[in-house]
C-alpha positions in Angstrom: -16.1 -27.2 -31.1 -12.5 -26.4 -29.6 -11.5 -25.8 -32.9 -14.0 -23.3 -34.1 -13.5 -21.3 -30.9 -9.4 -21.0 -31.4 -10.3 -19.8 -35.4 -12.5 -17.7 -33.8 -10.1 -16.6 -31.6 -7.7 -16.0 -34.4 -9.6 -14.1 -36.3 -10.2 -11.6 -33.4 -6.8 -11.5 -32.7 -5.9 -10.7 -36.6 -9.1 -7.8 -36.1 -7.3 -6.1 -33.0 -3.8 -6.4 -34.6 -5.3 -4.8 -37.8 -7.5 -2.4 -36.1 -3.9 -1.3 -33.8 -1.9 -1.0 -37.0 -4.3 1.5 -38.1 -4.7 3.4 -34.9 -0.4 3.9 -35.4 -0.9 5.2 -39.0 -4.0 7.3 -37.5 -1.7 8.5 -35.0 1.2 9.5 -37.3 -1.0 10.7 -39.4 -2.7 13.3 -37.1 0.8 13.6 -35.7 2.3 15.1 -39.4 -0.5 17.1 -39.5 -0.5 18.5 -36.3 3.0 20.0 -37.1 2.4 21.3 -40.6 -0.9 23.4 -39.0 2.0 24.7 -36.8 4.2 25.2 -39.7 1.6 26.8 -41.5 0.6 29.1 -38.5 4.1 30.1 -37.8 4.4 31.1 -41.7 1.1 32.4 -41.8 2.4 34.7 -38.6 5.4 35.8 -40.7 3.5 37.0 -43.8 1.1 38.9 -41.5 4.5 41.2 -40.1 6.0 41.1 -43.4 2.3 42.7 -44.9 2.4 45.0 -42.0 6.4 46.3 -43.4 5.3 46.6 -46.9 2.3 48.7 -46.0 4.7 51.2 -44.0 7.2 51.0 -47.2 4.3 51.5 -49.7 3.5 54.3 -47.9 7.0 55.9 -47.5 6.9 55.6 -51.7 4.2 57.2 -51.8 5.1 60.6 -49.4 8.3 60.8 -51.6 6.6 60.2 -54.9 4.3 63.1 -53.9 7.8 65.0 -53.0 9.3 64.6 -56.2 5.8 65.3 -57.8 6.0 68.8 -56.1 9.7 69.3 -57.1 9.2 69.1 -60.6 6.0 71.1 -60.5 7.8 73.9 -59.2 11.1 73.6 -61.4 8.8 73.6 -64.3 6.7 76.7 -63.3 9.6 78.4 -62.6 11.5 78.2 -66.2 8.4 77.0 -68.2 7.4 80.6 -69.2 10.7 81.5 -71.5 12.2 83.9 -68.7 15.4 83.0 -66.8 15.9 85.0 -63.6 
């Protein structure tokens, strides 16, 4: 009877080894991706001002392409007709 208990023993033993070993992979695990969410946030964070710049550039272009618009639609009104003054 001695002998069943220590195999039973064993076995429980081998259970909690098995069962810490993957409580550390668990752990790593959670700990990798714990830092890419941050990674990802931080990046995430970065596109956001960067979308915020390129909405103030788009719109920069477009004042000056309304400029240059208005430029040319003068300078060709003013010698479109055939009359130089």
């Amino acid at each position: 009877m001695d002998d069943a208990h220590d195999e039973r023993f064993r076995q429980h033993e081998a259970w909690m080894s098995s069962f810490a070993a993957m409580l550390q992979v668990q752990h790593a695990t959670n700990q990798q991706q714990a830092e890419m969410n941050q990674e990802l946030k931080e990046f995430i964070q970065e596109q956001r001002e960067f979308n915020k710049e390129q909405v103030a550039i788009n719109a920069a272009a477009q004042i000056t392409l309304a400029r240059i618009e208005t430029l040319l639609a003068r300078m060709i009104r003013q010698g479109g007709n055939g009359t130089d003054a």
